[in-house]
C-alpha positions as a printed NumPy array, in Angstrom:
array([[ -6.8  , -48.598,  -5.258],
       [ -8.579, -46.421,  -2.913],
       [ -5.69 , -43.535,  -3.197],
       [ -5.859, -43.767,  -7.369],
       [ -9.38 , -43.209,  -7.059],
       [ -9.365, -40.113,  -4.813],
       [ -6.174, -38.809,  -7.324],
       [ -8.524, -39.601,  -9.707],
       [-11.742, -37.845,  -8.754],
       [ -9.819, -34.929,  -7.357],
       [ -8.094, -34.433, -11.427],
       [-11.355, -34.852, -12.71 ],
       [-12.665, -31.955, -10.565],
       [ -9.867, -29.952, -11.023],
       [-10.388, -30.393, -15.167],
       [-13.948, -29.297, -15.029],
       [-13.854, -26.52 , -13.126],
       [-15.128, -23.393, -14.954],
       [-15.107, -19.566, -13.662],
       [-19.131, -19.153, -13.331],
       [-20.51 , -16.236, -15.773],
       [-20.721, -12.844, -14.297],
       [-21.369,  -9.573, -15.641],
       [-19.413,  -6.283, -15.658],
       [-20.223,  -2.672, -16.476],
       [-18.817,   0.691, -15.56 ],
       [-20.249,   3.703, -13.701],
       [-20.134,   7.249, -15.432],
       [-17.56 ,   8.156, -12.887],
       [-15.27 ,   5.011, -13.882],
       [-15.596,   2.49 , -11.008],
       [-15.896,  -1.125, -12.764],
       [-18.461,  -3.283, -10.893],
       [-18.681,  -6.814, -11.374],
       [-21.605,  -9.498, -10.996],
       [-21.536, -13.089, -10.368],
       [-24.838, -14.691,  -8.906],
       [-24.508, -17.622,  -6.688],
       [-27.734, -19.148,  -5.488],
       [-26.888, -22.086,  -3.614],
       [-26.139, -20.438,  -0.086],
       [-28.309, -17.221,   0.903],
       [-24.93 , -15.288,   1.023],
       [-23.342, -12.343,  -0.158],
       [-19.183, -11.852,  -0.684],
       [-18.067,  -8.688,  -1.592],
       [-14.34 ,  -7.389,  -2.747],
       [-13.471,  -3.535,  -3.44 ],
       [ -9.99 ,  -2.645,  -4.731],
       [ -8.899,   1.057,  -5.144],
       [ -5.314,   1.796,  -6.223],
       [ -4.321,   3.348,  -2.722],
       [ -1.356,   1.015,  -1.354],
       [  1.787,   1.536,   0.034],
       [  3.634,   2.626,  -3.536],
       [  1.525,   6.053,  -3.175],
       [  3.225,   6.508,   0.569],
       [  6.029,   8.7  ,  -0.843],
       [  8.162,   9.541,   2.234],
       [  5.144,   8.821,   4.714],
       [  5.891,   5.431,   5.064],
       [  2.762,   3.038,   6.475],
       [  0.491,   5.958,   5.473],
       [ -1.435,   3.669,   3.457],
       [ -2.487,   0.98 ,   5.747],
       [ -3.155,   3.29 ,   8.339],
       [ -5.368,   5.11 ,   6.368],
       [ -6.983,   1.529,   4.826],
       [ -7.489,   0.638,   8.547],
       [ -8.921,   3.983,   9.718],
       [-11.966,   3.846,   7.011],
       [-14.02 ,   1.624,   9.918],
       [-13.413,   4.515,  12.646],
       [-16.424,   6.117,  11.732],
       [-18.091,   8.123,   9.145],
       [-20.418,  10.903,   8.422],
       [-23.635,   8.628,   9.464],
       [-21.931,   6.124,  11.768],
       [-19.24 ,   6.627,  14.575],
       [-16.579,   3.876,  14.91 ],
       [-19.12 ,   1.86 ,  18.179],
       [-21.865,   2.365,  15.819],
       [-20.544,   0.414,  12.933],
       [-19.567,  -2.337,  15.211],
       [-22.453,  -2.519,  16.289],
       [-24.137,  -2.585,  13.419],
       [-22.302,  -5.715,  11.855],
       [-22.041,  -7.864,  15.228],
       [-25.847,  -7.387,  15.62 ],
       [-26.196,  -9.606,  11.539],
       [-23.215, -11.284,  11.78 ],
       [-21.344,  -9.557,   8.96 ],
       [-17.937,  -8.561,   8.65 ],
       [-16.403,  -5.6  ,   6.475],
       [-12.764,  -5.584,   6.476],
       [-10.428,  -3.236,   5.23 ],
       [ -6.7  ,  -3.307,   4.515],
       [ -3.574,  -1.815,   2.267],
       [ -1.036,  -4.14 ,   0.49 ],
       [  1.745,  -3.289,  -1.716],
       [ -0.196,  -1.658,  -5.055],
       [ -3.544,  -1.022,  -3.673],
       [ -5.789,  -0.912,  -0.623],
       [ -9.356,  -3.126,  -0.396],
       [-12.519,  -3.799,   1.207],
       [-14.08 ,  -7.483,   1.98 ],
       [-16.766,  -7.947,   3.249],
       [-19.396, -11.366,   4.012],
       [-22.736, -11.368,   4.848],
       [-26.497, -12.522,   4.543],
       [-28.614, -11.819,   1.389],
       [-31.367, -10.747,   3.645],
       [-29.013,  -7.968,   5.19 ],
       [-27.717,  -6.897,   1.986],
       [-29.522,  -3.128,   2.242],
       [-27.97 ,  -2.934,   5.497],
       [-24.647,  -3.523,   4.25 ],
       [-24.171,  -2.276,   1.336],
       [-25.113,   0.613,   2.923],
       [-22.175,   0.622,   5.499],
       [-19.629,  -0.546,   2.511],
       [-20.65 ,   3.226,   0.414],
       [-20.056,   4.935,   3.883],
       [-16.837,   3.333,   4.777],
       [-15.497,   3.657,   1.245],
       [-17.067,   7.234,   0.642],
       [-17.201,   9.102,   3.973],
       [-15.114,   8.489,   6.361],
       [-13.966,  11.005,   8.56 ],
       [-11.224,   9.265,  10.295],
       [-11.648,  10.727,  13.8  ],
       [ -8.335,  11.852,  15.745],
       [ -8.653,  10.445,  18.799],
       [ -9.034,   6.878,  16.913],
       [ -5.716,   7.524,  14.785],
       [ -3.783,   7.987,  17.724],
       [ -4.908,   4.744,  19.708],
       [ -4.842,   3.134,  16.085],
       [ -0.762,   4.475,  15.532],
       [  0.168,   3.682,  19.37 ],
       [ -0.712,   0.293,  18.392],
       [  1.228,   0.111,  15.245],
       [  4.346,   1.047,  17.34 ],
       [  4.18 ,  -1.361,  19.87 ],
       [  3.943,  -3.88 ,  16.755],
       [  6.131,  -2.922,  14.832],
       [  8.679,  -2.704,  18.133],
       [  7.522,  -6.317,  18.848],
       [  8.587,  -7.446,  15.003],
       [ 12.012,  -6.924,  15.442],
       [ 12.029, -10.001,  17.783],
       [ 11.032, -12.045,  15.22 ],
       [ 13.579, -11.933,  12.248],
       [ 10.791, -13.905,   9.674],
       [  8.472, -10.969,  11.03 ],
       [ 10.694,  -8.451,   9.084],
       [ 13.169,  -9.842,   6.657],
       [ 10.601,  -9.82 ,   3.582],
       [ 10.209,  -5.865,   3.561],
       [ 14.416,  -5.728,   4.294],
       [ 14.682,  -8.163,   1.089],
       [ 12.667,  -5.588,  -1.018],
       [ 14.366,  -2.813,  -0.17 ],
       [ 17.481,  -3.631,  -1.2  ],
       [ 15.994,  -5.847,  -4.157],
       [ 13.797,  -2.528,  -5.498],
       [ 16.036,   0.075,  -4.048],
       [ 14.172,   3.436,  -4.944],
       [ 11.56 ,   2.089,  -6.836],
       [  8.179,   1.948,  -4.985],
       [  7.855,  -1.958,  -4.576],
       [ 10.568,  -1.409,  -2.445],
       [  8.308,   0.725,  -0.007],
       [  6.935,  -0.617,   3.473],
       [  3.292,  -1.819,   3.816],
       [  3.422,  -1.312,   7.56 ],
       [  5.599,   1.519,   7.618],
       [  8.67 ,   1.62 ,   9.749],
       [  8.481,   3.33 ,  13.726],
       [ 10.599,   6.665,  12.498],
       [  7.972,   6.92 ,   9.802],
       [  4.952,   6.333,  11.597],
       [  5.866,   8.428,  14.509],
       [  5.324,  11.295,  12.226],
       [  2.098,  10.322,  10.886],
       [ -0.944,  12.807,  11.425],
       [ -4.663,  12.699,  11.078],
       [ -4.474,  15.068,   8.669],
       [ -2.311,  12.952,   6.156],
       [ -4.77 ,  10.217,   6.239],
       [ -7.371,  12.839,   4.885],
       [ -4.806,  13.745,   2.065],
       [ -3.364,  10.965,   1.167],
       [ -7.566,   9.517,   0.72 ],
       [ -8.655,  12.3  ,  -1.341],
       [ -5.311,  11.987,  -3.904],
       [ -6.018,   8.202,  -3.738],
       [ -9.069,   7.038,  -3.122],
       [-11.269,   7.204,  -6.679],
       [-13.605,   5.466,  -8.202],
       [-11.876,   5.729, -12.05 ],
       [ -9.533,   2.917, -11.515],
       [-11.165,   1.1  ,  -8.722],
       [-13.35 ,  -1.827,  -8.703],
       [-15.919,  -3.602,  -6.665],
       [-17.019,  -6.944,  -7.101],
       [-20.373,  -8.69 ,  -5.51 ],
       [-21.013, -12.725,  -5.925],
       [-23.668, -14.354,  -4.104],
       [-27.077, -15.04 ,  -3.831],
       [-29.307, -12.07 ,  -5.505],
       [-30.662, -10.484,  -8.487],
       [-28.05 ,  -8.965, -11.167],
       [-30.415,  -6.585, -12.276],
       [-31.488,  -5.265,  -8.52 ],
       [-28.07 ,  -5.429,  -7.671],
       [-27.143,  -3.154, -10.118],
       [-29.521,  -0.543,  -9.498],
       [-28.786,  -0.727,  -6.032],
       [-24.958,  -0.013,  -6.576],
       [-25.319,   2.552,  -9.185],
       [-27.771,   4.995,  -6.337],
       [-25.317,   4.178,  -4.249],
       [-21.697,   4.713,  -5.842],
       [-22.855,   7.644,  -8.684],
       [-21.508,   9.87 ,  -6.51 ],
       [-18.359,   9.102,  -5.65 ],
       [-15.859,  11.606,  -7.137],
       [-13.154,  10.571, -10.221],
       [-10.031,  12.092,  -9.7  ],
       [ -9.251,  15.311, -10.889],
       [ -6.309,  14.334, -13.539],
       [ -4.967,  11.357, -14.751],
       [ -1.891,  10.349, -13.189],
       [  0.882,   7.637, -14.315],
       [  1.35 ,   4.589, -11.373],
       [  4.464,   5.503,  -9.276],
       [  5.35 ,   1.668,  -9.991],
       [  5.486,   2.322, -13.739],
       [  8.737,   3.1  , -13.504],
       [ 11.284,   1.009, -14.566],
       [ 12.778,  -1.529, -11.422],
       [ 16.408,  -1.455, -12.126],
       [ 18.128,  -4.461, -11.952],
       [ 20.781,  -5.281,  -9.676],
       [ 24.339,  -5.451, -11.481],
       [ 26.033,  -7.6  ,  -8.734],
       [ 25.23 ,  -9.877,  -5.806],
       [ 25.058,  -8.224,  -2.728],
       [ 24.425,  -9.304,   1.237],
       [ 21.973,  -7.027,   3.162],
       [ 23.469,  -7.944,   7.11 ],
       [ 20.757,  -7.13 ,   9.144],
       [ 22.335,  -7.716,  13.04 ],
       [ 20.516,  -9.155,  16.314],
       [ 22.731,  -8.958,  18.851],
       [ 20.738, -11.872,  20.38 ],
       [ 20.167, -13.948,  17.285],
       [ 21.338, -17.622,  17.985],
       [ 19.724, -18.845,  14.329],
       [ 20.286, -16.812,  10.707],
       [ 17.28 , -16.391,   8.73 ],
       [ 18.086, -15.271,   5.44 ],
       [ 16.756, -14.917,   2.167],
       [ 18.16 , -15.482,  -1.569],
       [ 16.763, -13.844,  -4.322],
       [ 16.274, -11.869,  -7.361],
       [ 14.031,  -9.625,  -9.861],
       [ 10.758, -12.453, -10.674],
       [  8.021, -11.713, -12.739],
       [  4.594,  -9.784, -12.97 ],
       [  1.585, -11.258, -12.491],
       [ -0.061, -11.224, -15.765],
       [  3.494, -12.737, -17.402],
       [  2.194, -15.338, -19.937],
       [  4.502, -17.976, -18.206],
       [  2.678, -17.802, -14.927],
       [  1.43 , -20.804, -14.669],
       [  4.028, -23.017, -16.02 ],
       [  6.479, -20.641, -13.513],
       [  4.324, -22.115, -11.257],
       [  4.267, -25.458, -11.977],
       [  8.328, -25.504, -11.745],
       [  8.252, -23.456,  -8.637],
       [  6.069, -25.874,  -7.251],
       [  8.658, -28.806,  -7.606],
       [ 11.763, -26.428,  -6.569],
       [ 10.436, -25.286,  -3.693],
       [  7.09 , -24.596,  -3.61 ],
       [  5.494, -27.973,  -1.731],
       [  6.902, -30.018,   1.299],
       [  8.485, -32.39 ,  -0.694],
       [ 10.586, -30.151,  -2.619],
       [ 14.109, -30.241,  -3.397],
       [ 14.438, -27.31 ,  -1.59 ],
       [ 13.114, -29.241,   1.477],
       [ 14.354, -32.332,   0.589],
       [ 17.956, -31.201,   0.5  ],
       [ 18.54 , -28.933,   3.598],
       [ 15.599, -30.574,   5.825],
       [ 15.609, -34.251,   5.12 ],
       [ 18.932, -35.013,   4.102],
       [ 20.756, -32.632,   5.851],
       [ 19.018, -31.458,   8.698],
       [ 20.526, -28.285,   8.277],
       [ 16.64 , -26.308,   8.816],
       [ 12.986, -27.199,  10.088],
       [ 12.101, -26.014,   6.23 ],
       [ 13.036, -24.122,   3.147],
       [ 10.732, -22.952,   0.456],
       [ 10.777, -20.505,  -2.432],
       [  8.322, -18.228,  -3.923],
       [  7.347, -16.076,  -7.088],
       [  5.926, -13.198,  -5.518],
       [  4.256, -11.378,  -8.605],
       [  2.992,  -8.1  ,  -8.992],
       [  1.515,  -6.047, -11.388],
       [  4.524,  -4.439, -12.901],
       [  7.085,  -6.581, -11.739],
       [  7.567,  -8.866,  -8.914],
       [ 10.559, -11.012,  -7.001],
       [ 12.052, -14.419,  -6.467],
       [ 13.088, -15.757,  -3.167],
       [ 14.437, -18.412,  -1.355],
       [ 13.609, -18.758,   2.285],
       [ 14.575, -20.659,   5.321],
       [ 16.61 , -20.508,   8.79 ],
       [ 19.265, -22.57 ,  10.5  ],
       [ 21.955, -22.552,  13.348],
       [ 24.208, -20.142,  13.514],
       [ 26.866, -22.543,  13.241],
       [ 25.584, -23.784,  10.362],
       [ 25.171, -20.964,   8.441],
       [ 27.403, -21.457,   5.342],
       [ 26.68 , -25.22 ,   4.842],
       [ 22.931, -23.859,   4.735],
       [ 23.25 , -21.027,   2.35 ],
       [ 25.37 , -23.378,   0.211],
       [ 23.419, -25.617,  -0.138],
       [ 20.355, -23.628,  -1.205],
       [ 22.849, -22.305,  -3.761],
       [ 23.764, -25.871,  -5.094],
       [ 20.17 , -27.153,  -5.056],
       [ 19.395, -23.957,  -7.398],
       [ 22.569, -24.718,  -9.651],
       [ 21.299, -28.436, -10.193],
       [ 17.854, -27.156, -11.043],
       [ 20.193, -25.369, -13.707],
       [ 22.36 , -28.336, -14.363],
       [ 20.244, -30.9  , -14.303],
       [ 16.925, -29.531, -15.218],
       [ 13.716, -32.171, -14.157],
       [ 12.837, -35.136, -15.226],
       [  9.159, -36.297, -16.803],
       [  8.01 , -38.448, -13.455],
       [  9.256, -35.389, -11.532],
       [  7.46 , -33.062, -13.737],
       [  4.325, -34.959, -13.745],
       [  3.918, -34.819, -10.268],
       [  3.989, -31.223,  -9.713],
       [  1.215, -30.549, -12.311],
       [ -0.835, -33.617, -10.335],
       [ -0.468, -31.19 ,  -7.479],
       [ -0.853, -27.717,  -8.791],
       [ -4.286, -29.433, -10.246],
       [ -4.975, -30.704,  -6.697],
       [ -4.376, -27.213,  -5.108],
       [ -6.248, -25.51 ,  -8.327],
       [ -9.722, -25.794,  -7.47 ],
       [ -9.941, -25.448,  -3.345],
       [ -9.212, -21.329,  -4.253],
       [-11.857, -20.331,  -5.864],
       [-14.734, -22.283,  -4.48 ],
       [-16.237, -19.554,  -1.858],
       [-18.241, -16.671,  -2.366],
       [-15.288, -14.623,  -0.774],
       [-12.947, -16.482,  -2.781],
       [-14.844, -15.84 ,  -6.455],
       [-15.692, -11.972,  -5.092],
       [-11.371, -11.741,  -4.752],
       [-10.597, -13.26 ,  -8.027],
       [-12.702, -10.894,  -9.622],
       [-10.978,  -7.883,  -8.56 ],
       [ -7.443,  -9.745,  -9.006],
       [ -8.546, -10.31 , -12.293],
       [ -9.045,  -6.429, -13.166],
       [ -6.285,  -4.961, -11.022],
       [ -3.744,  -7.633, -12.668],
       [ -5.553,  -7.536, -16.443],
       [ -5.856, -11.542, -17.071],
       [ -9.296, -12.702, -18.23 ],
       [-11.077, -15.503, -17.091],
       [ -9.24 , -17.852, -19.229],
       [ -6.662, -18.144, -16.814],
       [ -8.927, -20.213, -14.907],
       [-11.011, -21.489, -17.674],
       [ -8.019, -22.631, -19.18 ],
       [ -6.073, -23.319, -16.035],
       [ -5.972, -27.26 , -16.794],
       [ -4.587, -27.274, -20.281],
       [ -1.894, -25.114, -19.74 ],
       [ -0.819, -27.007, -17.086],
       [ -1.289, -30.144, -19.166],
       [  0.404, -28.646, -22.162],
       [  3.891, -27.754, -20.107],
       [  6.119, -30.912, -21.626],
       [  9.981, -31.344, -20.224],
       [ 11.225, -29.049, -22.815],
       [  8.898, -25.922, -21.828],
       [  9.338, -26.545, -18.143],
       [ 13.364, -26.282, -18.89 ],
       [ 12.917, -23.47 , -20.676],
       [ 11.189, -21.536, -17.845],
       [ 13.905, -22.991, -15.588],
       [ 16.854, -21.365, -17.664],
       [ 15.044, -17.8  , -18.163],
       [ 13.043, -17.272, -15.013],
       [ 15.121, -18.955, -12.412],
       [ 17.746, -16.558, -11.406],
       [ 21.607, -18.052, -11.05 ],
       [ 23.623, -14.73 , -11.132],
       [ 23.903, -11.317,  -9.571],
       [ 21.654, -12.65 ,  -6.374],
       [ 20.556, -10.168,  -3.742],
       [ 20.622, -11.733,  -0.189],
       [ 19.782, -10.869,   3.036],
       [ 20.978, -12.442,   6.869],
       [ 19.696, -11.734,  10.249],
       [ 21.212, -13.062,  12.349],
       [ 24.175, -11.958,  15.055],
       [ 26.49 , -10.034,  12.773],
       [ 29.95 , -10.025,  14.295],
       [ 29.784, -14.545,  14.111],
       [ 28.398, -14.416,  10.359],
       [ 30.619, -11.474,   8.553],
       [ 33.009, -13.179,   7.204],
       [ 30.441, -15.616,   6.015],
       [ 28.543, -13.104,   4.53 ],
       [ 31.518, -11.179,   1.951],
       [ 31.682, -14.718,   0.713],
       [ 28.598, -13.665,  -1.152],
       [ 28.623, -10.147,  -2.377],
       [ 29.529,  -6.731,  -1.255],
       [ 28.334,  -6.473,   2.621],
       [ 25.713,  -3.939,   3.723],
       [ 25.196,  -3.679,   7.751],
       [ 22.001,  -2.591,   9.498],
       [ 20.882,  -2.731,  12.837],
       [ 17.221,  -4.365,  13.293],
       [ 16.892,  -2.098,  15.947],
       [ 16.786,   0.467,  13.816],
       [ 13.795,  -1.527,  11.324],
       [ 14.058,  -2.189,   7.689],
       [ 13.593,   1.158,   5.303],
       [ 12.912,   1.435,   1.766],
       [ 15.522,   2.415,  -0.688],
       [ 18.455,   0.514,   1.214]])
C-alpha cells in the first residue's frame, strides 16, 4: 500500500509539472538572452552556450576545449589568481567547458553577489587573454590525461566508436583532442580559433533565479552590447550530410595487456529535436536504458556474461548515434557480443508487450521531473532548448506524449529507429586472442590504443 502510494504521488508530480514562464529577447548584436525568475531561494544559475565546440577544430584536434578551459586564465581586468579569488571569497563558481557542437559557461551563485558576477561572466566570455605560460601548464596536463586514458578502454572507446561511425564528418571529431594533436597546439590558436568562434549572433545566455526581469535585463544589455557579431555568416561544419555506413564493420582497437573486451555496437541514431524523441526514449528505456533492462537482464542476470550492459540514443543537433555498451572476459567474448545481438533481434522479433511497455513510461515519468528542478538545471534547459530548437512543450507536454505511446507506436519506433543491419562495432581488447572473433562481424580495422583514437578512421 505504502509503495502504490509513493508510485502514486511521484506520477502525480511528474503530470503536473510545468516549465515556469520566462522571457526572451535578443541583443542588436544577436545574442538571445533568456529570463526565468525564481524567488524561492536567494540564488542565481546561469548557462551561456556559444557555437565553439570541437566540430570547428578542423585539423587542430582538442583546440576547442582547450580554448573553453583557458577563458578562466585571466582577462584584461583579472589575472587567472585574481578570478579565483574572487569567486572562493562569495562562494560562486563559473565553469567553462567545450562538448561536441558548442562550448558553455555555468555558473551558481548568490543574488546579493550578482554585480560581482555577472561582471566576471562578460570578462571571461569577452576578454580573455589566455596567458602563455597558463596554456602550457594547462596542455602538459592534457597529455598526461590523455596518456593515462589509454589504460582505461571505457575512458576512450566512445570517441573510437565515432570515428569510425562519422568518418569525415565533424561529429566524428575529438572533444579532448588526441596527444599528436595537442602536442602541436599553440597559444596563438586559442586566440584564433576564439575570434572565428566565439560570437554573440548565434549564442545564448540564460539567467533563472531570484531577481528582477526588468533589472536583469538592463544589467545584461550594458554589459553584453558590445560584444562583436561575426563578420559573415557561415554554414555549421556539421550541416553536412553524415554518410551512412553501407556495411558492418569491426574497429579492433588492441591492448596488449587487456584481459577483458569492451566493445561497443552501434549505428547512425537520431537528432535531438526528432519528433520521436520521447517515445525513442521510452523504448530505449526498456531495451537498455534502466537496470532492469533486457539488455541487463540477458547478459548480467541470466548469463553472467558482464557486471552490466546498457544502450543509449546519443542525440545531437544534426544527427546523433545508437550504441550498445558493455564489457566481459576475454574468453567470453563471442557468447557476449552474441548475445547483445540476439537480445536486439528479439526486440525486432518480438517487439514488447503492454505490462512491459507500461512500466517504462511509469519510469521515464519517475525520472522526468528530478531534471529540471534546480536553478542550474532550468538555466541548462533553456539554452538546450535554443541550441536544439524544441519549445517548451517538450516539457509542458512531456506527460501526454509519454501517455499517448500505445503498443503499436512503440513497435513502430522499434522497427525504424532501432538499427538491425550494417552495424558499426568496436573491441578493445588484446587483439591477437579476439581476431578471429572479430571478422565474424564485418570487415576488420586494427589500431593500436597506444597510438589514441583519431577522427576520420
Amino acid at each position: 500500500m505504502v509503495c502504490l502510494l509513493v508510485l502514486t504521488q511521484i506520477s502525480l508530480s511528474a503530470q503536473s509539472y510545468k516549465l515556469p514562464d520566462y522571457t526572451t529577447f535578443k541583443l542588436a548584436n544577436g545574442l538571445t538572452v533568456f529570463l526565468m525568475e525564481q524567488h524561492d531561494v536567494p540564488v542565481i544559475s546561469v548557462s551561456a552556450l556559444i557555437p565553439a565546440g570541437a566540430i570547428n577544430d578542423k585539423d587542430k584536434s582538442g583546440l576547442a576545449s582547450l580554448t573553453a578551459t583557458a577563458l578562466k586564465h585571466g582577462t584584461k581586468n583579472f589575472t587567472k589568481a585574481k578570478l579565483d579569488e574572487e569567486l572562493d571569497f562569495i562562494g560562486a563558481n563559473v565553469s567553462t567547458y567545450a562538448s561536441k557542437e558548442y562550448s558553455g559557461l555555468s555558473s551558481h551563485f548568490a543574488t546579493k553577489d550578482k554585480d560581482k558576477v555577472l561582471t566576471i561572466i562578460k570578462e571571461v566570455l569577452l576578454n580573455p587573454v589566455f596567458d602563455s605560460s597558463e596554456f602550457e601548464k594547462e596542455k602538459s596536463r592534457l597529455l598526461v590525461r590523455l596518456e593515462q586514458q589509454k589504460e582505461s578502454p571505457q575512458s576512450v572507446i566512445g570517441a573510437y566508436f565515432e570515428s569510425i561511425l562519422y568518418g569525415d564528418h565533424v561529429y566524428g571529431n575529438i572533444i579532448t583532442g588526441n596527444q599528436s594533436t595537442v602536442s602541436k597546439l599553440t597559444v596563438n590558436d586559442l586566440g584564433t580559433f576564439y575570434k572565428m568562434n566565439y560570437n554573440p549572433d548565434h549564442a545564448a545566455i540564460s539567467v533563472v533565479g531570484d531577481f528582477n526581469s526588468k533589472e536583469m535585463k538592463a544589467a545584461l544589455t550594458v554589459l553584453f552590447s558590445k560584444w562583436e557579431k561575426s563578420v559573415k555568416e557561415e554554414e555549421s561544419p556539421a550541416s553536412k550530410a553524415i554518410v551512412i555506413p553501407q556495411e558492418s564493420r569491426v574497429l579492433l582497437v588492441n591492448k596488449e595487456d587487456a584481459r577483458e573486451t569492451t566493445f561497443y555496437i552501434g549505428a547512425p541514431g537520431v537528432s535531438r529535436n526528432n519528433p520521436d524523441y520521447v517515445a525513442i526514449e521510452v523504448v530505449n528505456t526498456l531495451f537498455g536504458g534502466r537496470f532492469t533492462s533486457m539488455l541487463n537482464d540477458e547478459l548480467r542476470v541470466n548469463s553472467g556474461l558482464t557486471y552490466g550492459a546498457s544502450s543509449r540514443f546519443n542525440a545531437l543537433k544534426n544527427g546523433g548515434s545508437f550504441a550498445i555498451s558493455t564489457f566481459t572476459a576475454e574468453k567470453t567474448t563471442e557468447p557476449a557480443i552474441d548475445k547483445a545481438l540476439e537480445v536486439l533481434n528479439k526486440l525486432h522479433k518480438n517487439g514488447i508487450d503492454e505490462k512491459s511497455l507500461a512500466s517504462a513510461k511509469n519510469y521515464v515519468k519517475g525520472q522526468f521531473p528530478p531534471g529540471y528542478e534546480t536553478t542550474e538545471q532550468q538555466a541548462s534547459l533553456l539554452t538546450q532548448m535554443f541550441w536544439y530548437d524544441f519549445d517548451k512543450s517538450f516539457i509542458n507536454n512531456f506527460e501526454k506524449n509519454v501517455n499517448d505511446l500505445d503498443l503499436a507506436k512503440a513497435n513502430q519506433i522499434i522497427a525504424k529507429y532501432f538499427p538491425i543491419d550494417t552495424l558499426q562495432f568496436v573491441f578493445v581488447g588484446k587483439a591477437d586472442e579476439i581476431k578471429n572473433i572479430a571478422k565474424k562481424y564485418g570487415k576488420v580495422t586494427e589500431v593500436e590504443i597506444k597510438d589514441g583514437p583519431k577522427s576520420g578512421l
